[in-house]
ROPADO-270171 format. One line per 4 residues: number of its first residue (from 1); their letters; for each residue x, y, z of N, C-alpha, C. Coordinates in steps of 0.02 Angstrom, whole numbers. Example, Ala and Ser with C-alpha at 12.3 -4.5 7.8 and 13.67 -1.06 7.14 Angstrom:
% residues 2
1> AS> 660/-284/390/615/-225/390/660/-165/390 | 642/-112/354/684/-53/357/645/2/394 $
% end
This chain:
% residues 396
1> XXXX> -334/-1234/-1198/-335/-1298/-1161/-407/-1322/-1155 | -421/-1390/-1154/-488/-1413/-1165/-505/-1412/-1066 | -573/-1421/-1077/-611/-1416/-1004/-579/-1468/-961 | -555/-1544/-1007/-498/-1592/-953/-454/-1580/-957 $
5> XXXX> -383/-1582/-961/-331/-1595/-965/-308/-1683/-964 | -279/-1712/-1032/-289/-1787/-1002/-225/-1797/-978 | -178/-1722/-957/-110/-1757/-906/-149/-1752/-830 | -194/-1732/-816/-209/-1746/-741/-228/-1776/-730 $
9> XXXX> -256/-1814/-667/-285/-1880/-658/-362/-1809/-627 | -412/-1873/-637/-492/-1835/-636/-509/-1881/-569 | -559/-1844/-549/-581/-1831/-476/-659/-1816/-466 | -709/-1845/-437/-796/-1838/-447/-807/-1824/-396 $
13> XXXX> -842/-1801/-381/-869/-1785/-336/-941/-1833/-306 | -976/-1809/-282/-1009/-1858/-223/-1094/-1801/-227 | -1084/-1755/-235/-1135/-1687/-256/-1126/-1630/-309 | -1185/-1619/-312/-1161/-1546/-377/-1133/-1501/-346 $
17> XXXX> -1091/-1483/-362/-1064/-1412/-338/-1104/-1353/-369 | -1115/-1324/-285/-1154/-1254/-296/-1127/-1217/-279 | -1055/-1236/-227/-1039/-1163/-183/-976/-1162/-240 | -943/-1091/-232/-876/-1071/-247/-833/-1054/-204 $
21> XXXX> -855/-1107/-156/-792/-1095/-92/-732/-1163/-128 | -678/-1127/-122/-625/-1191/-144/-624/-1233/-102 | -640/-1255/-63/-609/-1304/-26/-692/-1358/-29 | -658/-1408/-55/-699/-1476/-40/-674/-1522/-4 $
25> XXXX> -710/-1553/29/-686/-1586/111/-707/-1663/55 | -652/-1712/124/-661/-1795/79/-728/-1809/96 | -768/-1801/133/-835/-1833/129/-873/-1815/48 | -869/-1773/25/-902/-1771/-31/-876/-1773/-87 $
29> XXXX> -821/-1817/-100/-755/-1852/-149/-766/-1909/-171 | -787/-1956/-231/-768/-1998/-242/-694/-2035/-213 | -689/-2067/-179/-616/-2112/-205/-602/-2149/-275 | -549/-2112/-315/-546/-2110/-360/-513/-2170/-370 $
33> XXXX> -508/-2230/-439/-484/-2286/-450/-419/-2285/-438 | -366/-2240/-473/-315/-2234/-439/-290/-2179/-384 | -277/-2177/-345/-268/-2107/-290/-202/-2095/-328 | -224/-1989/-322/-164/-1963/-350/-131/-1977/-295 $
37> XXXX> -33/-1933/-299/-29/-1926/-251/-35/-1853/-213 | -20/-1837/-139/-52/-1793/-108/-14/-1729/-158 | -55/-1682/-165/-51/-1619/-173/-51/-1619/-254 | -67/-1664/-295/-63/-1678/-356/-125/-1615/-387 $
41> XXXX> -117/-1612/-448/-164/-1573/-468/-200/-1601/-528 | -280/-1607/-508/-329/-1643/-543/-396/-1606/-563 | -415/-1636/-636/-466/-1625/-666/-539/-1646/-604 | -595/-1587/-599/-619/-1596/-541/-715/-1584/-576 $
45> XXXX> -719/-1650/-570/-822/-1647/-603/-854/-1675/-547 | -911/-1634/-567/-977/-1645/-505/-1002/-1697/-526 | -1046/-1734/-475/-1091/-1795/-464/-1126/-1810/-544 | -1162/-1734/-576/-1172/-1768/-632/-1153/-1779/-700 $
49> XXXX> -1088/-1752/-678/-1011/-1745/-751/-1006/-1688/-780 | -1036/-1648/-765/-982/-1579/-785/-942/-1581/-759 | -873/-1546/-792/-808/-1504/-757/-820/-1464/-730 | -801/-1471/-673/-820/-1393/-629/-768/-1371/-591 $
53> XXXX> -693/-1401/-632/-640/-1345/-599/-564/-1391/-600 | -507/-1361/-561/-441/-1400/-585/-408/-1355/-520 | -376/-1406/-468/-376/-1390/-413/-302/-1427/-382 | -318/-1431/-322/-261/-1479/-284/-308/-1538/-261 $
57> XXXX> -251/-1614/-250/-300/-1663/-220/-254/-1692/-181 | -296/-1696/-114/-251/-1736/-50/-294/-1791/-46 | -289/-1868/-40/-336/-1894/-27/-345/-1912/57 | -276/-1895/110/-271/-1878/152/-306/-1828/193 $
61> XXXX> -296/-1792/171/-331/-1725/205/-397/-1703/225 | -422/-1693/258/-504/-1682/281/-534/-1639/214 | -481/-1581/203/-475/-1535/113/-455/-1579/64 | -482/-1618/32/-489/-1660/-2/-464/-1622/-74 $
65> XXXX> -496/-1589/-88/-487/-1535/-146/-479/-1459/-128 | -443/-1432/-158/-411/-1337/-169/-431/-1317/-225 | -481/-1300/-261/-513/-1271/-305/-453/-1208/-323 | -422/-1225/-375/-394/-1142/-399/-414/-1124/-473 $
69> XXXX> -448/-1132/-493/-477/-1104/-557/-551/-1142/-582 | -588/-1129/-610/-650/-1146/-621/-640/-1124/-720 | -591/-1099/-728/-585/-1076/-803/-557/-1143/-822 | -602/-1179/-897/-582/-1237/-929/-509/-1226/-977 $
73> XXXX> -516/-1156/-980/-439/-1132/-1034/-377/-1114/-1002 | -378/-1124/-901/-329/-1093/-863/-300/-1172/-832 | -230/-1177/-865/-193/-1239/-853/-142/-1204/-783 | -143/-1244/-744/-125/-1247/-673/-38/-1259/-692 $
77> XXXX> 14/-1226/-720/56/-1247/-721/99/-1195/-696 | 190/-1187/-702/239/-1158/-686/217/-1085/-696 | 183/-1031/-757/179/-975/-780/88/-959/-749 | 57/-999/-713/-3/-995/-687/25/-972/-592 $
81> XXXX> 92/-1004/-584/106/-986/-513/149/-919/-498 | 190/-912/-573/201/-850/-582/178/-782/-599 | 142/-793/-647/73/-735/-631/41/-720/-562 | 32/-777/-527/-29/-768/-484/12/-738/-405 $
85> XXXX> 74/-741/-413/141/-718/-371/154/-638/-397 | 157/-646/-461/180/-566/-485/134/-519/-471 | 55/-535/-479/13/-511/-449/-13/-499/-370 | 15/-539/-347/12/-523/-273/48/-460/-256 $
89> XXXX> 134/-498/-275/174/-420/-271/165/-360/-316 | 110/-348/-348/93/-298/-387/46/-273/-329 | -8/-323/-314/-47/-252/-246/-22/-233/-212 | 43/-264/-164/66/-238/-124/126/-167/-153 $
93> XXXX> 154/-182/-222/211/-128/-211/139/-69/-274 | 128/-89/-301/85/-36/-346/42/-9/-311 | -13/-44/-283/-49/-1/-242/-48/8/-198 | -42/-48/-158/-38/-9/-60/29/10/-62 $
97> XXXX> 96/7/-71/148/56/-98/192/43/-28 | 175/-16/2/196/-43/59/292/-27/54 | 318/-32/4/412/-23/14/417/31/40 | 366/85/40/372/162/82/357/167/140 $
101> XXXX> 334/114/171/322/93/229/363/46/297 | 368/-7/253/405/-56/287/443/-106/238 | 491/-135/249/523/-184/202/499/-243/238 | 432/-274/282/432/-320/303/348/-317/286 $
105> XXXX> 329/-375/245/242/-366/227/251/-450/209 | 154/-430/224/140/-512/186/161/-527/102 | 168/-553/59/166/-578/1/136/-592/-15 | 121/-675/-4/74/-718/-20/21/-727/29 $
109> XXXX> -44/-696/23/-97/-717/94/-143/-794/73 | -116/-851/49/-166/-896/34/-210/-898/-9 | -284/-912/3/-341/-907/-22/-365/-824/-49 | -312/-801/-24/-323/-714/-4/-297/-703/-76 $
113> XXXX> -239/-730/-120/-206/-720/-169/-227/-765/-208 | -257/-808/-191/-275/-873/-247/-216/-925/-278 | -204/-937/-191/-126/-1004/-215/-150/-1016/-134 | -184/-1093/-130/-234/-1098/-66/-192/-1153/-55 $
117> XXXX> -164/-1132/45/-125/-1163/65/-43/-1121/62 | -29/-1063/25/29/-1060/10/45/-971/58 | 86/-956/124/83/-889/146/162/-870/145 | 192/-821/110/247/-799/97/256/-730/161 $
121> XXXX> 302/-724/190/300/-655/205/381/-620/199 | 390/-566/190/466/-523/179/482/-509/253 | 535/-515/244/577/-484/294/660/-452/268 | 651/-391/242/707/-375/230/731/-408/145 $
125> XXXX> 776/-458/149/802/-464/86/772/-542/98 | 754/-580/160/718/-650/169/661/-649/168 | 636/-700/138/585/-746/110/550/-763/149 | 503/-770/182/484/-859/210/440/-883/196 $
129> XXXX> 431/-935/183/393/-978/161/357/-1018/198 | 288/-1025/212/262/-1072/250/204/-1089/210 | 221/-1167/222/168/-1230/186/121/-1248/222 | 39/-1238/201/-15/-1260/233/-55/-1327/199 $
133> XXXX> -24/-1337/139/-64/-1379/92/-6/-1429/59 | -25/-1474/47/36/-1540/27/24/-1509/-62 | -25/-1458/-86/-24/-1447/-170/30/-1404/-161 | 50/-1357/-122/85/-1301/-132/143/-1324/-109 $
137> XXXX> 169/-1378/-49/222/-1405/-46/265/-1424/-111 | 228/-1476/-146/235/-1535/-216/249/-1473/-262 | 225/-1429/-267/252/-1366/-319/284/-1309/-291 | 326/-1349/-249/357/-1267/-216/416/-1254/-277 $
141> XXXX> 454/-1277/-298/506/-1261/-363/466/-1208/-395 | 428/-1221/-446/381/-1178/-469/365/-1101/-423 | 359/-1116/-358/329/-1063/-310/405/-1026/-323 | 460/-1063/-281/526/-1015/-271/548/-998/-350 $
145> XXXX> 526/-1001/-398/555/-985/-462/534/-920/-473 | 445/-914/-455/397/-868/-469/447/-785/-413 | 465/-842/-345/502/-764/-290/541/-734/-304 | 568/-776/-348/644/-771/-356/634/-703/-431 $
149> XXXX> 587/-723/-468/575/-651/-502/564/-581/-483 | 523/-597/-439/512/-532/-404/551/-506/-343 | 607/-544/-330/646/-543/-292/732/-539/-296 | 727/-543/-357/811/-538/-379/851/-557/-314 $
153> XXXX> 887/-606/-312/940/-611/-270/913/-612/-170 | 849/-633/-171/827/-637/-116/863/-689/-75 | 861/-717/-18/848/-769/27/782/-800/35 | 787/-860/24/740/-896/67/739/-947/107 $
157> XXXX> 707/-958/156/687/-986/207/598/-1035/222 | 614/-1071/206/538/-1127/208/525/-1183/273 | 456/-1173/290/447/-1233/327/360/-1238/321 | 349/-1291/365/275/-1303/382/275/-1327/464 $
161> XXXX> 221/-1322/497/212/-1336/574/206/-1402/570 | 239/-1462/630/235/-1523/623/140/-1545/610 | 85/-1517/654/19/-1537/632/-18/-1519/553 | 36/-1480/532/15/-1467/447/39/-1535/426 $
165> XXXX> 83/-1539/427/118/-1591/380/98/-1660/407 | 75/-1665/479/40/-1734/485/-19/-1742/434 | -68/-1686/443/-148/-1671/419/-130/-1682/341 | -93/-1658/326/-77/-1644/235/-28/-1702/204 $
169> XXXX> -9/-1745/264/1/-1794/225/97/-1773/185 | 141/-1745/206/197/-1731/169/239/-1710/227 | 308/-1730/210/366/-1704/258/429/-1665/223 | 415/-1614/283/477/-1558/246/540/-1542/335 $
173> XXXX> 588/-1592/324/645/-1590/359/650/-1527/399 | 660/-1517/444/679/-1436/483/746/-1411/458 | 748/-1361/425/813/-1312/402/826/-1291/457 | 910/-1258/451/929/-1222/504/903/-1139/506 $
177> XXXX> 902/-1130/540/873/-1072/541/911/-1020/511 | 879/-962/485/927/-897/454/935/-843/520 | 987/-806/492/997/-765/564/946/-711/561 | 949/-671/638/885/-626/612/899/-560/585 $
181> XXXX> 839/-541/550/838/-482/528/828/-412/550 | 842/-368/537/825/-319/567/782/-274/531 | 726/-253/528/669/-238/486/656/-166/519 | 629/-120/458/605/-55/472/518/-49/470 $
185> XXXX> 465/-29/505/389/-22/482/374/68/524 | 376/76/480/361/179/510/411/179/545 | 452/183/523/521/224/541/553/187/611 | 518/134/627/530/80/698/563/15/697 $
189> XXXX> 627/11/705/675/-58/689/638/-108/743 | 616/-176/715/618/-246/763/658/-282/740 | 659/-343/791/711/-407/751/669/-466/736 | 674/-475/656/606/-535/635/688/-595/645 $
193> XXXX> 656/-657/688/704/-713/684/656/-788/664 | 646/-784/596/618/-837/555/673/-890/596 | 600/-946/612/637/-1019/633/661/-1019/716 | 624/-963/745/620/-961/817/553/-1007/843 $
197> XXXX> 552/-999/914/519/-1034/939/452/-997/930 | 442/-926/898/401/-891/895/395/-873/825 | 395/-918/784/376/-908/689/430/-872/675 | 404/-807/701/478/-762/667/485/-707/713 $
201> XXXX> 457/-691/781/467/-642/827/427/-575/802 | 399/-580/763/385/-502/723/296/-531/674 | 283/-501/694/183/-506/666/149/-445/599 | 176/-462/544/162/-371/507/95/-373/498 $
205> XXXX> 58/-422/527/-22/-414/515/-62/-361/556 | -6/-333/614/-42/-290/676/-15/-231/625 | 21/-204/575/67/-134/555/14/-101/573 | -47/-78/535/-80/-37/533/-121/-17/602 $
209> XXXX> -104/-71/653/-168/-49/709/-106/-17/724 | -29/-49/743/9/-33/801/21/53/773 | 26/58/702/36/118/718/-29/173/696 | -74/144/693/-146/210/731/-151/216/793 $
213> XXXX> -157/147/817/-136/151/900/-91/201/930 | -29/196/914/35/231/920/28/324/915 | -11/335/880/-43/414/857/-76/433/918 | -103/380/978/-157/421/1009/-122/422/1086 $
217> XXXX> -37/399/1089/-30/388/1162/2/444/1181 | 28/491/1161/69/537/1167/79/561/1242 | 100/557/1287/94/582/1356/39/545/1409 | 21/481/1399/-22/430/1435/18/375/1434 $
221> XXXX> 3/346/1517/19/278/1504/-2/245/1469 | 41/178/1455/24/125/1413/47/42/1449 | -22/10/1434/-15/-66/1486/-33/-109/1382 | 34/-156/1385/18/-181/1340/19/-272/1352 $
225> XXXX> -26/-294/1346/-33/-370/1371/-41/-409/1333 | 1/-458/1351/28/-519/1288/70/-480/1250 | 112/-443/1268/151/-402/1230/195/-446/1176 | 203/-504/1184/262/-555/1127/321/-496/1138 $
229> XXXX> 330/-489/1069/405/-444/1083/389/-380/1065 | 347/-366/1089/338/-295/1123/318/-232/1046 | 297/-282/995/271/-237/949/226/-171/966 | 162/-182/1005/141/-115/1033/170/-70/1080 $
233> XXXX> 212/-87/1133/261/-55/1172/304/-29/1147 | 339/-40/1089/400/-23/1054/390/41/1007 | 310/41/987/315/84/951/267/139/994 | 227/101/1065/221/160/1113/278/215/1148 $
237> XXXX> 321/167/1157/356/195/1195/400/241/1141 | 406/244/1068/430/279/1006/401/325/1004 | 324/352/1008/282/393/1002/251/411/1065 | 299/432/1109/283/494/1174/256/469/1220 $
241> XXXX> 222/417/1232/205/384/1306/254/375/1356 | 214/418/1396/228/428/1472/273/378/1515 | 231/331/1487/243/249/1541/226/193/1481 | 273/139/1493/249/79/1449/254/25/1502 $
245> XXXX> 224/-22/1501/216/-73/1536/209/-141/1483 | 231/-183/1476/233/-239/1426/233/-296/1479 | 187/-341/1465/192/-411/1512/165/-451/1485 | 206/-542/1469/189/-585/1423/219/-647/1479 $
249> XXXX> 209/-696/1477/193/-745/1502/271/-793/1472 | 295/-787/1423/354/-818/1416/415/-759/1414 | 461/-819/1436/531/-758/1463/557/-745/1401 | 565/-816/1369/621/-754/1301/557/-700/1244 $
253> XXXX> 494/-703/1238/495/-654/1183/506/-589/1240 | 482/-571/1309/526/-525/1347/598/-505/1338 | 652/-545/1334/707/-526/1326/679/-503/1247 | 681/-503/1176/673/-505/1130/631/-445/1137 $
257> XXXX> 589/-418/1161/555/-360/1177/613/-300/1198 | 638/-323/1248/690/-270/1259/751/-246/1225 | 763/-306/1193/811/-302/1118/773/-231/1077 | 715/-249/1057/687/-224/1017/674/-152/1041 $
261> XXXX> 672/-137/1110/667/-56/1118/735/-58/1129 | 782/-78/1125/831/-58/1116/871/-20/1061 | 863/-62/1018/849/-28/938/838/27/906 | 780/71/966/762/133/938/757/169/998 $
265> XXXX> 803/214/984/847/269/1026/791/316/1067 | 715/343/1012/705/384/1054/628/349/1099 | 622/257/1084/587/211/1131/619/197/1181 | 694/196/1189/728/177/1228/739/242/1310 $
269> XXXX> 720/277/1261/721/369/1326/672/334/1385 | 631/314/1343/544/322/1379/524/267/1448 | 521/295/1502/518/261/1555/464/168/1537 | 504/104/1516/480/42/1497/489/-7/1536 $
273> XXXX> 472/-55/1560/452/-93/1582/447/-157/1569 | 467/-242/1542/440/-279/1517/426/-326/1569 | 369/-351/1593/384/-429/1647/358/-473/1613 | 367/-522/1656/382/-607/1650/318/-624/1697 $
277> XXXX> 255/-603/1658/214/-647/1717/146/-667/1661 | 100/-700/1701/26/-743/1660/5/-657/1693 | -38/-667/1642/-91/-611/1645/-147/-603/1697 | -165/-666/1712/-229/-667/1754/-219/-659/1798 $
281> XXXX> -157/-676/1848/-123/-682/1900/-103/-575/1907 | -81/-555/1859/-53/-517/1856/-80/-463/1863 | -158/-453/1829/-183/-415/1827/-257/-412/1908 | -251/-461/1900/-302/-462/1969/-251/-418/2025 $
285> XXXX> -184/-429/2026/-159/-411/2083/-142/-327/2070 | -148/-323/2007/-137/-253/1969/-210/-187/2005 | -263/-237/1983/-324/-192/2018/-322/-192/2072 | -306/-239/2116/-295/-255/2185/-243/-186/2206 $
289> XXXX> -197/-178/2176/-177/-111/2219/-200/-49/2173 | -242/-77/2154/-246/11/2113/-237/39/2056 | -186/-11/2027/-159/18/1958/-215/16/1909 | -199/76/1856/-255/93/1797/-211/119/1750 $
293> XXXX> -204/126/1713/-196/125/1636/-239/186/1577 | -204/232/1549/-242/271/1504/-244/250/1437 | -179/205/1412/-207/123/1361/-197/76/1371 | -240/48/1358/-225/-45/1376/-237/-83/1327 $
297> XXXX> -206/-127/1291/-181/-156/1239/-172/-230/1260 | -238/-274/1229/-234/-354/1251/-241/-382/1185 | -181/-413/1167/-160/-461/1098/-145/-527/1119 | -172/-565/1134/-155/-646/1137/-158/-683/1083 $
301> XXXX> -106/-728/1108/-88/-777/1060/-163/-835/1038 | -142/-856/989/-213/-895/971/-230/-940/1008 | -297/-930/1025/-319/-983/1072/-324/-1058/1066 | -329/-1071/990/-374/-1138/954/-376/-1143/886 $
305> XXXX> -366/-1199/867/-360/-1230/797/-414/-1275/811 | -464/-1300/845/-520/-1333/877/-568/-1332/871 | -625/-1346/806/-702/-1312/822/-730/-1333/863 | -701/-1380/911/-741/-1408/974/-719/-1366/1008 $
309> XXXX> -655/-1331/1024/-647/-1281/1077/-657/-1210/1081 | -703/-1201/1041/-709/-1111/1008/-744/-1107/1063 | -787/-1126/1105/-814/-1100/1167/-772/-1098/1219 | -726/-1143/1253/-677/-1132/1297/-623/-1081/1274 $
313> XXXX> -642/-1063/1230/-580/-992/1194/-619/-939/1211 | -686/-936/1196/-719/-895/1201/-723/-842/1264 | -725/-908/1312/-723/-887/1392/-666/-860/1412 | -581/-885/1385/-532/-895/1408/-530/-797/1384 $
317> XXXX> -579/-772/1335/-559/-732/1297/-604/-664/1345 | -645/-687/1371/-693/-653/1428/-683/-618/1466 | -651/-696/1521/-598/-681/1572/-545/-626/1573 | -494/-651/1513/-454/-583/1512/-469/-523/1484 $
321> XXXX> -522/-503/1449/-553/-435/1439/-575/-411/1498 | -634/-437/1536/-642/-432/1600/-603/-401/1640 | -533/-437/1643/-487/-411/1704/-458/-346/1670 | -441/-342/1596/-400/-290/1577/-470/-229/1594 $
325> XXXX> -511/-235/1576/-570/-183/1580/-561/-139/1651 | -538/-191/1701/-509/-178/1778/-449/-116/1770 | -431/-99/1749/-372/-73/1748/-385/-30/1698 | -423/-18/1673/-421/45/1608/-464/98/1670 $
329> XXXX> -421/183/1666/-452/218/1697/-493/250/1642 | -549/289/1688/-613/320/1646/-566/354/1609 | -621/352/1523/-601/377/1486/-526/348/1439 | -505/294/1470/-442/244/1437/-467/236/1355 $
333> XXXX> -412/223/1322/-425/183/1255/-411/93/1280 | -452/67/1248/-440/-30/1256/-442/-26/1187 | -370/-58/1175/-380/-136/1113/-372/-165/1116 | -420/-198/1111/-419/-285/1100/-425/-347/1024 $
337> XXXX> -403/-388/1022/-396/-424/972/-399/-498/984 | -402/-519/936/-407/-602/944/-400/-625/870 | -338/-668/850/-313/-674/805/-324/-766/796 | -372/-798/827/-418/-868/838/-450/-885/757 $
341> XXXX> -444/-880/694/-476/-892/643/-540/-919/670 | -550/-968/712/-606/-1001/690/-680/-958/755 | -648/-897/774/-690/-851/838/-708/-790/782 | -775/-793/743/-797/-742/715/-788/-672/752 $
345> XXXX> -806/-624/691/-809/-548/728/-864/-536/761 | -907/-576/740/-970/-566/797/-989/-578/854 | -936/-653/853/-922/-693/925/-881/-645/969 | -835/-635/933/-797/-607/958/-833/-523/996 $
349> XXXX> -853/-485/951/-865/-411/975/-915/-431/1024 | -973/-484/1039/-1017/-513/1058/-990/-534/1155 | -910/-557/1138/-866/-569/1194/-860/-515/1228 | -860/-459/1207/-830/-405/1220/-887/-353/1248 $
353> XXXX> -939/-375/1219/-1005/-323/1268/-1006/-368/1329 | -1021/-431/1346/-1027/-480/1416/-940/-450/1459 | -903/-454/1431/-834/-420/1450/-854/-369/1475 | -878/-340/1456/-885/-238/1500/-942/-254/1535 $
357> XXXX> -1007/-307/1532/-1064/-316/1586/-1013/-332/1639 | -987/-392/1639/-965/-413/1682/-915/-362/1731 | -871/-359/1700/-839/-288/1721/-880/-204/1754 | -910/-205/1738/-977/-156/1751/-933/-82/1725 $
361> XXXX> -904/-97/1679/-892/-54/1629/-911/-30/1557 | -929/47/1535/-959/59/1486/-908/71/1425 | -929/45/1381/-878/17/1330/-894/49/1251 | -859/108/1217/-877/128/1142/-842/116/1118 $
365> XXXX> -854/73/1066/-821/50/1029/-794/105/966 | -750/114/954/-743/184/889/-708/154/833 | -686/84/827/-666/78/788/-645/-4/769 | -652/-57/731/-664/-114/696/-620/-113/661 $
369> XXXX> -565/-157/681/-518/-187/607/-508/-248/601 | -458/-264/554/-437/-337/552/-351/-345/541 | -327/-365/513/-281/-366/490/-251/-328/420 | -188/-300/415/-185/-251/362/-174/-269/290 $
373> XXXX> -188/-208/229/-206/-248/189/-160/-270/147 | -106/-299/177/-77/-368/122/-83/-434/158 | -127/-432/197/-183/-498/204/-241/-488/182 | -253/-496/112/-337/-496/80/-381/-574/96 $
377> XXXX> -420/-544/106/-475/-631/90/-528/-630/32 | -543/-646/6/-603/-659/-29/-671/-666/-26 | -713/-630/-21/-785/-616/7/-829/-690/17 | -798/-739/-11/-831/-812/-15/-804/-842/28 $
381> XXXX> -714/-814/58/-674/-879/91/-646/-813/154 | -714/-827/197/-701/-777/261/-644/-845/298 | -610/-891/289/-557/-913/357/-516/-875/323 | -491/-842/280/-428/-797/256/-437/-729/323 $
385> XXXX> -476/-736/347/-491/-656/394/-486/-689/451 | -445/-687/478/-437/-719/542/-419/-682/599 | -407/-615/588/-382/-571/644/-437/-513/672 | -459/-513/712/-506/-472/734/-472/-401/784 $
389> XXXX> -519/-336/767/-489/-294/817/-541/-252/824 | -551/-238/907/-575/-178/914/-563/-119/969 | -559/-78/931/-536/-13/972/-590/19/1016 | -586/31/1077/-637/64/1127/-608/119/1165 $
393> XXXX> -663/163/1189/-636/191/1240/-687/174/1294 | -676/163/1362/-715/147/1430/-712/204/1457 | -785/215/1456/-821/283/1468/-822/281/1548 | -819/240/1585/-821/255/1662/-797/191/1703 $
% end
């Protein structure tokens, strides 16, 4: 294939391109004579006419351009989305060997896989599909052709969040929802319910913390906050803890929590707990009589899609380290996380030393993660890393 393609429509840019980050924002876009339409895929030259790549184009979108190949001989078509799919599910079942693990993993991680805009995850024998980009919408046929290979006889299930599809410029109708699944990850049944009020009730990006975490509670309590549906409780209370305590701020992923230790016979033995309360409220009144904790486990929901609000997240993120720090007895394990894309790990671990000043607690950190690895990012496109974790123990 030549460096243009003359079935695409071509696209200039406004500067030379130096970086190899895919994403070009509309300020530095020509408006092109005719506008493709959104998610179209176009021949893409810098300010002074080289080709410098063949991408997606929204003329909508703040992402103006999705850079997916920079190769003049790699045509963006049906057997370019199938490769780049078969390969995804090649790291996950060839090397990380994830079907021995869990039947519920990421697929497709985005920018992470090199199909930007596009996140697949399994659940069982279902699909789901979620659209971040109006390019990966406009070629979803192509996408479900590529699943459907590696998937023989799957289900699927697709949507996008109503502020994607404003930003991106495309509308995809609300399906009815599929019923839920019941999923295995280390030997621990949850219920993933794609098309809930909660994505899908079930997060496989925590697998790997919940169950290292899970290794160290054996005969200690456990305080798990922001529990959702009780992913760290479920598999505390599976692996020998004493006491579980789970408390989240909305009532049904609670019910849905208790479903879920229900499920597994020998979580269900284990003296559990789930309430229905805000955290801040909860936990002030928690130190207030006394209570302490030998783990404490704080996972909140994302604070911000906002780069104006990454500081009021920041604080919001303080505050409740702060109070949980209250309640960890000497010598406790704390994890904490923050799953905020746009709150670096530095901001973040940075949150977390003023967290233990404030607290007037001493804080070792033993251990740094992120999310597990069938969410990859690309060393150029750190927003693919969006999940932060760190493991401590509070020394006094």
């Amino acid at each position: 294939m030549n460096a243009a393609s003359a079935e695409n429509p071509a696209v200039r840019l406004k500067i030379e391109r130096r970086s190899n980050h895919p994403w070009i924002f509309q300020k530095m876009v020509e408006k092109p004579p005719t506008k493709p339409k959104p998610g179209s895929i176009v021949e893409v030259y810098d300010r002074d006419g080289p080709w410098c790549g063949r991408g997606f184009y929204n003329g909508h979108s703040r992402i103006a351009l999705r850079i997916l190949t920079t190769d003049p001989d790699e045509a963006i078509d049906e057997a370019w989305f199938r490769s780049k799919i078969a390969a995804a599910v090649s790291l996950r079942r060839d090397l990380l060997k994830l079907d021995a693990v869990s039947d519920a993993w990421r697929v497709v991680h985005s920018e992470g896989d090199g199909i930007s805009g596009l996140v697949v995850d399994r659940y069982g024998d279902l699909l789901v599909v979620e659209f971040f980009s109006a390019g990966a919408f406009r070629h979803r046929e192509w996408i479900f052709a590529a699943l459907e290979a590696q998937f023989p006889g799957g289900r699927f299930w697709w949507f996008a969040d109503e502020h994607v599809q404003k930003q991106e410029s495309f509308d995809l109708h609300q399906r009815e929802a599929p019923k839920p699944v019941v999923i295995t990850e280390h030997g621990i049944q949850f219920r993933a319910a794609p098309g809930s009020a909660h994505k899908t009730g079930f997060f496989a990006d925590q697998r790997d913390n919940r169950e290292w975490l899970s290794r160290q509670v054996e005969g200690r309590s456990v305080l798990d906050l922001c529990c959702n549906t009780g992913g760290f409780a479920v598999y505390a209370a599976a692996r020998g803890a004493s006491e579980v305590v789970g408390v989240d701020i909305d009532e049904d992923v609670i019910a849905i929590a208790k479903a879920n230790l229900k499920l597994n016979a020998q979580a269900a033995a284990t003296k559990t707990r789930f309430i229905h309360a805000d955290i801040f409220p909860w936990l002030r009144d928690a130190a207030a009589r006394g209570e302490a904790y030998d783990v404490v486990i704080l996972d909140p929901a994302k604070m911000t899609r906002d780069r104006e609000q990454v500081i009021p997240a920041l604080k919001k993120y303080l505050d409740m380290n702060k109070l949980a720090l209250g309640v960890c007895k000497p010598g406790a394990l704390f994890a904490t996380f923050s799953c905020t894309g746009l709150v670096s790990e530095e901001e973040f671990l940075d949150m977390l030393r003023r967290a233990a000043f404030y607290a007037n607690r001493t804080v070792q950190v033993i251990k740094v993660a992120g999310a597990g690895a069938d969410h990859p990012w690309l060393a150029h496109v750190q927003e693919s890393r969006y999940l932060k974790a760190a493991f401590c123990r509070v020394l006094d």
